[in-house]
N, C-alpha and C positions, 0 to 999 in steps of 0.2 A: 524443324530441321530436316526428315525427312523429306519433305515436300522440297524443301530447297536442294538437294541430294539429289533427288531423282529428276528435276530441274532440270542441275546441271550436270547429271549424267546423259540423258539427252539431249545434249547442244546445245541447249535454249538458257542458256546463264544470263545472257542480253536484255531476252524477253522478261526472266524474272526482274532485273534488274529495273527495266523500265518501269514495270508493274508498282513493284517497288517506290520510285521515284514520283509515278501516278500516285502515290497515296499518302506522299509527305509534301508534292503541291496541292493538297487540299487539307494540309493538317496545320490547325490555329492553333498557340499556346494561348490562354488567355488570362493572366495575372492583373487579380484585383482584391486586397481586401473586404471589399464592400460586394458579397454573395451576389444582391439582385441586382448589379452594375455587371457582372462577369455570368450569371445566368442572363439576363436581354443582349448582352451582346451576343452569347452563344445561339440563343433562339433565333434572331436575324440570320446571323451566319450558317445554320444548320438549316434557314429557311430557303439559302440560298445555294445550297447543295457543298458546302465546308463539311467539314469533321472538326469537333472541337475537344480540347483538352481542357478544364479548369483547375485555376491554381489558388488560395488564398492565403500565402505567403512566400517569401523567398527562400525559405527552405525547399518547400516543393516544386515550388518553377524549377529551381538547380537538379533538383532529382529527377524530373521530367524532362529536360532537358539533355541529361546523360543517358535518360533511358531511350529517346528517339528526339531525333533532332528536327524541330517543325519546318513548317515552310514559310511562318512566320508567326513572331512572339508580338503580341498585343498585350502594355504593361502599364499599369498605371506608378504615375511618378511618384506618390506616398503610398508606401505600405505601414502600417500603423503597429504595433508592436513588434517591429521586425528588425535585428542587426544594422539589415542591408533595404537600404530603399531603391527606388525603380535604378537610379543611374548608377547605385554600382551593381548593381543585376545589368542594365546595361552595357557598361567597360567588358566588367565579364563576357558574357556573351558576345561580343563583336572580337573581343579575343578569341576566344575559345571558339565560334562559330559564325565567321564573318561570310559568310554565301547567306545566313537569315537574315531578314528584313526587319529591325524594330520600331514598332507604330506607341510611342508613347499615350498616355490619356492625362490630362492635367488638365485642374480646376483651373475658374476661375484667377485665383490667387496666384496661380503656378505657371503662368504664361512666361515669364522670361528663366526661370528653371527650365522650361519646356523650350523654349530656344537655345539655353544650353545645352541641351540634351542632345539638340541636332546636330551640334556642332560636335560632340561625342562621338555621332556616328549613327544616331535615330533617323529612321526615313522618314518619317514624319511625326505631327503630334494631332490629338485629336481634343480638342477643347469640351468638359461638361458645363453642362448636358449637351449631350449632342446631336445631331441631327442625321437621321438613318441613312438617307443617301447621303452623306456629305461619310460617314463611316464606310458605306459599301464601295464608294469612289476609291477612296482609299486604301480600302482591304484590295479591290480586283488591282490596282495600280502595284500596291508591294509585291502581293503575291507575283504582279507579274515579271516585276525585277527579280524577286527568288526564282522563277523558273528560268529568267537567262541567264543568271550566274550560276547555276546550275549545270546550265547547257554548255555555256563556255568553260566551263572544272571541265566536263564530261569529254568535251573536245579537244581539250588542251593534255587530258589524262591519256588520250589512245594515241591522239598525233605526236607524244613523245617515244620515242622507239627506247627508251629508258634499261628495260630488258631485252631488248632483242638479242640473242645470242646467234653468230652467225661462223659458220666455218664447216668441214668434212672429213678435214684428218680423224685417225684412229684416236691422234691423243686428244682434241679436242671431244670426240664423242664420249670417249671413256672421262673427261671431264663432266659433262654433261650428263651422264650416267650417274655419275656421283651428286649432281646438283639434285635432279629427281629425287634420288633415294631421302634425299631430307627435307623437301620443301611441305608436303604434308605433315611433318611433325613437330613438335616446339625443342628440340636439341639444339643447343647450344650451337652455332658451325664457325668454325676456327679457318680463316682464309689466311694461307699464304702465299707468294710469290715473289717480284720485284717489282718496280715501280710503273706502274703504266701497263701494266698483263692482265687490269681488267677486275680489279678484286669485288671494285664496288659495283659493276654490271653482275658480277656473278651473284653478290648479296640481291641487288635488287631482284637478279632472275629469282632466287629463293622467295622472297617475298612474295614478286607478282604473281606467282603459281602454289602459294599459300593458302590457307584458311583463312590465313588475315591481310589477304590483300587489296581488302578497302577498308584497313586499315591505316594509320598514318605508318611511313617510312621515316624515321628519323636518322641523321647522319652527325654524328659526332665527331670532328675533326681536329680529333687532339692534337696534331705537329703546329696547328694554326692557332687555339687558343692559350690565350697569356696563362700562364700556372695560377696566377696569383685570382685569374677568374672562374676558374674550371669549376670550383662550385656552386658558384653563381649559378653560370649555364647550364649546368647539370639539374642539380639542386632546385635552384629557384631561390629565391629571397622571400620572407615574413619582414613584411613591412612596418609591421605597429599597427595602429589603427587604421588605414590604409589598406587594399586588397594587396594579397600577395601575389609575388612573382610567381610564376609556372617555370622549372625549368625546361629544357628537351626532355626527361626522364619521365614528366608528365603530358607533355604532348606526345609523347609516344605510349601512352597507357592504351593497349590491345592491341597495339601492334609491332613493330619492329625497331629497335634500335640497334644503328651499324656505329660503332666504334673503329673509325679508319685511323690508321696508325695506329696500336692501342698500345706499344711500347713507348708513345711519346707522353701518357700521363703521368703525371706528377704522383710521386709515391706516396705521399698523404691521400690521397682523391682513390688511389686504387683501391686502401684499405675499406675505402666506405662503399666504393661499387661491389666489393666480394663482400660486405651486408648485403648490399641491396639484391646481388644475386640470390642469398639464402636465403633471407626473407622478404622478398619482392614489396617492402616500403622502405621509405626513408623518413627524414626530416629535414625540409626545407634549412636555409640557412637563418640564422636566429629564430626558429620557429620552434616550437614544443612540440605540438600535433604531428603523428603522421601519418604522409602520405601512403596507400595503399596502390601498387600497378600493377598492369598485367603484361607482360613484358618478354616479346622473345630478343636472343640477345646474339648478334651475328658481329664478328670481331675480324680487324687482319692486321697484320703487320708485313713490312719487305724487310724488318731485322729480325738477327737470331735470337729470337726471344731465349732461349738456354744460357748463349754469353752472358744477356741481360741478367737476368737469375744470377750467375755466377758473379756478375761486379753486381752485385746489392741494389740496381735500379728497375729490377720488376721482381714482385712477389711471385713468390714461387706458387700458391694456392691461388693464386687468381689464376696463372697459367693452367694449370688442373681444372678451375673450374669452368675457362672457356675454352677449353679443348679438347671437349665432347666429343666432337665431328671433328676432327682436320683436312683441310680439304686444299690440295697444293693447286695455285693458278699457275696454267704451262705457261713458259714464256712466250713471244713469237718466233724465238731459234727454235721450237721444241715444234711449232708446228708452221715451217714454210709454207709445207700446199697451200693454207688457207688464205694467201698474202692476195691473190686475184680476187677470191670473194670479197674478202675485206676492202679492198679496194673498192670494188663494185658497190659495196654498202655505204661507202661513207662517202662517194661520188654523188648518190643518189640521195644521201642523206644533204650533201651540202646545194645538191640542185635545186631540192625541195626548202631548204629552209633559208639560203640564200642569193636564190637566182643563179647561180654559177652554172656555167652551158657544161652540160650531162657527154663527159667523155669516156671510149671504154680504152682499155688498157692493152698494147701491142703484145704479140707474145716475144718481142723480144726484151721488153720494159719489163713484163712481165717476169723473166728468166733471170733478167740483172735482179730485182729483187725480192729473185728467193736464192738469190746466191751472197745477199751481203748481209753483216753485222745490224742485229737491232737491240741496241743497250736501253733503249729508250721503251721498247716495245710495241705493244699498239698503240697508245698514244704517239708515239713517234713517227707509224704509219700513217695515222689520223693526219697527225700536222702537213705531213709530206704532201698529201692528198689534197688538202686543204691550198699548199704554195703552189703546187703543178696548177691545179686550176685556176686559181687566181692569177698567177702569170703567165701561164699557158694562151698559144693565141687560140685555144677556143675551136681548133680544125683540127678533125679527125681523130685517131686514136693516140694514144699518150706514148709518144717514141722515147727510146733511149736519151734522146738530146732533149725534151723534156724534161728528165730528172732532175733535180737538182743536183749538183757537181759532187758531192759526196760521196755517193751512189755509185760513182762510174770508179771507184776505188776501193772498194770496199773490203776484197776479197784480195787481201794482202799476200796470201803464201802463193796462190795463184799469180798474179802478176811478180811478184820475186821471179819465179819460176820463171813465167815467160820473158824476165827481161835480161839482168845483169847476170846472175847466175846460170841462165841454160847457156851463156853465150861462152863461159868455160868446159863446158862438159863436151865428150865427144857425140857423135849425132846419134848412137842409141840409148846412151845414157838417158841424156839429152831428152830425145821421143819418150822412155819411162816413167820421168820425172812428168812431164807435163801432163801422161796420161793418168801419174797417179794422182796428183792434184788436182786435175781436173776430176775424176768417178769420183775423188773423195767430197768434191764441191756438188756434185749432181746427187751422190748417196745423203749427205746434210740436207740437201734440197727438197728431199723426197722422205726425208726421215727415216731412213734407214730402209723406205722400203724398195726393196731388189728391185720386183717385179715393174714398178714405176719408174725407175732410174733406168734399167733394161731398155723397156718400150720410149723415154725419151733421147738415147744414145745411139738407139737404133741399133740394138743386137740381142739374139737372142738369150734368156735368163743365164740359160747351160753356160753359154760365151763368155755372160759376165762376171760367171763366178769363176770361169780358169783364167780369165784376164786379171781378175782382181786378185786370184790367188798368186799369180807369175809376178805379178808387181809387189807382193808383200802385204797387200793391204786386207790383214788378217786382225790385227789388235783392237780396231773400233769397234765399240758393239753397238753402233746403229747398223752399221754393214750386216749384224747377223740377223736384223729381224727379216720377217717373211713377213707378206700380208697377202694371199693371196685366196 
């Protein structure tokens, strides 16, 4: 652990990582009850510059298996005092670790078992006795499918921008401030916000910048699953004689499980997750045994969990117990500046992922909006971005007439202003009125900071605070912050 530490203290977390990756494409599980069948295959393979593991039964494949994941399990199809024989050591394992390659061994007697098996999801089988090159053909061919699904996880893990968190306002950094403070430790963190403000980028940012961020992220989306299955999915099922279900609770063993929505679970289901918090296992659904995980637990909702508590449909000690950390997601009204980055981002995100021609944003598109309503949030922004390009012809920067028709109304008290009602007023009135709708659309704009609203109005700060004092516009307290 040290050695990993000071790694990734200096920059090289990559280096380790591939080193790493170097030494589980040379690592064989090799499962056989019969000793000198599973020593001679090791001795070929270790002759051939492999690392091997041996197993002599399924007990111990499953524990070796959990303790480091090979580059490929070599299994023979009867294990002889053993619960579980090769093919549900098999199922298993292609569940639980479907990037490993499994090379069956089967007698004689076992060739259309051994064709079954493939159909399971075995990459191949190896008939005894067997014949060395026709084994080492085999071993260099799997191994070398485990090292491209490998490569493709590895690729497909960095080219998702999953965590990217992007923006410059004060409030988004002091957001982000706050994500840091918790992502190194196992606290519980309690996400709130509204819908589309980004909860579950912020859990994964906690994640990716984790201890356990090659670990699995799990996403539990209660508003979506039926009540009547939620412990199924959770849980898992004991089948009988049959291997049991895994639920999400167990594929997320070392790592993270995000509860999105988590006001939308069923009140039965919450009682057994505030066990599962206290004592980190469960038990499967009709199973006896249980489950043991390791589990950090990142939660959000866009309701008042309190209301909830007060009408009897969320436990008040679950609330406590995931509410370690609370950590509020700003909306996009709380931080406008950031509406041109974001744009920039997901222009480049949708050019990259699906060919749509790479346009930048005029400053006057630009100014429409950071001046209108976003209920929707950034999701709302995403989509927008998403139609401008798509129906956009594709020339030049992204004008006003660009926008979708929404947009060009958005900012309701302002256009009042300038249409039915100034046409009552006399001409200073009149001039007051527009100007104070308008600094108060440019001070929302700018998040209340002066100095930024100032330098885009074109006057200076002194100016616009006896302007904005002559006009009355004293009671907003985004108007009182300073950032300068």
């Amino acid at each position: 652990d040290g050695i990993r530490d000071l790694v990734r203290s200096r920059g090289l977390g990559d280096v380790y990582k591939r080193q790493t990756w170097r030494r589980t494409m040379k690592d064989i599980l090799i499962v056989d009850d019969e000793r000198d069948i599973r020593e001679l295959i090791s001795e070929i393979l270790i002759d051939e510059g492999y690392q091997t593991r041996l197993c002599g039964s399924a007990d111990e494949c499953l524990q070796e298996l959990k303790k480091s994941v090979p580059g490929l399990l070599i299994l023979d199809i009867w294990l002889k005092d053993n619960e579980m024989d090769g093919i549900d050591i098999l199922v298993k394992a292609k569940r639980e670790f479907p990037q490993v390659p499994v090379v069956i061994i089967s007698g004689h007697g076992n060739i259309e078992i051994a064709v079954a098996a493939i159909k399971q999801g075995a990459y191949d089988f190896i008939e005894k006795p067997f014949n060395i090159e026709q084994l080492l053909v085999v071993v260099r061919r799997a191994m070398e499918t485990s090292r491209l699904r490998q490569e493709n996880f590895e690729l497909k893990r960095k080219d998702t921008p999953l965590s990217v968190m992007v923006g410059e306002s004060n409030v988004f950094k002091n957001f982000v401030a706050n994500l840091d403070k918790v992502t190194k430790t196992n606290g519980r963190v309690f996400l709130t916000g509204g819908s589309g403000s980004g909860k579950e980028m912020a859990a994964r940012y906690i994640h990716a910048n984790s201890e356990r961020a090659s670990k699995p992220f799990i996403i539990v989306n209660c508003a979506s699953i039926a009540p009547e299955r939620m412990e199924d999915v959770l849980f898992g099922r004991d089948a009988g004689n049959s291997l049991p279900t895994d639920g999400l609770l167990s594929q997320a063993d070392g790592g993270v499980i995000y509860f999105d929505e988590i006001a939308d679970m069923p009140l039965v289901t919450q009682s057994k997750i505030l066990r599962v918090l206290v004592d980190q296992k469960f038990q499967r659904v009709n199973g006896k045994s249980e489950v043991k995980v390791d589990l950090r637990v990142i939660s959000s909702t866009s309701q008042d969990l309190r209301e909830a508590i007060k009408q009897k449909s969320f436990r008040e000690e679950l609330y406590h117990r995931l509410n370690v950390v609370p950590i509020n997601v700003p909306s996009l009204s709380q931080r406008l500046e950031d509406i041109p980055l974001l744009f920039e981002h997901f222009a480049k995100t949708f050019h990259e992922t699906q060919g749509l021609n790479l346009r930048q944003l005029s400053l006057e598109a630009s100014t429409m909006l950071q001046t209108m309503a976003w209920p929707g949030n950034i999701r709302q922004l995403k989509n927008m971005v998403e139609r401008v390009l798509i129906l956009g012809d594709g020339q030049g920067d992204v004008s006003i007439e660009d926008l979708p028709s929404e947009t060009k109304s958005t900012n309701e008290n302002l256009n009042n202003v300038a249409s039915g009602t100034i046409a009552t007023m006399p001409l200073r009135e009149a001039r007051e009125a527009f100007e104070r709708e308008y600094l108060i659309t440019q001070i929302n704009r700018f998040n209340g900071n002066i100095s930024k609203t100032a330098k885009f109005v074109g006057m200076e700060r002194s100016a616009l605070h006896r302007k904005l004092k002559s006009l009355g516009v004293v009671s907003i307290s985004r108007t009182q912050k300073e950032d300068d």
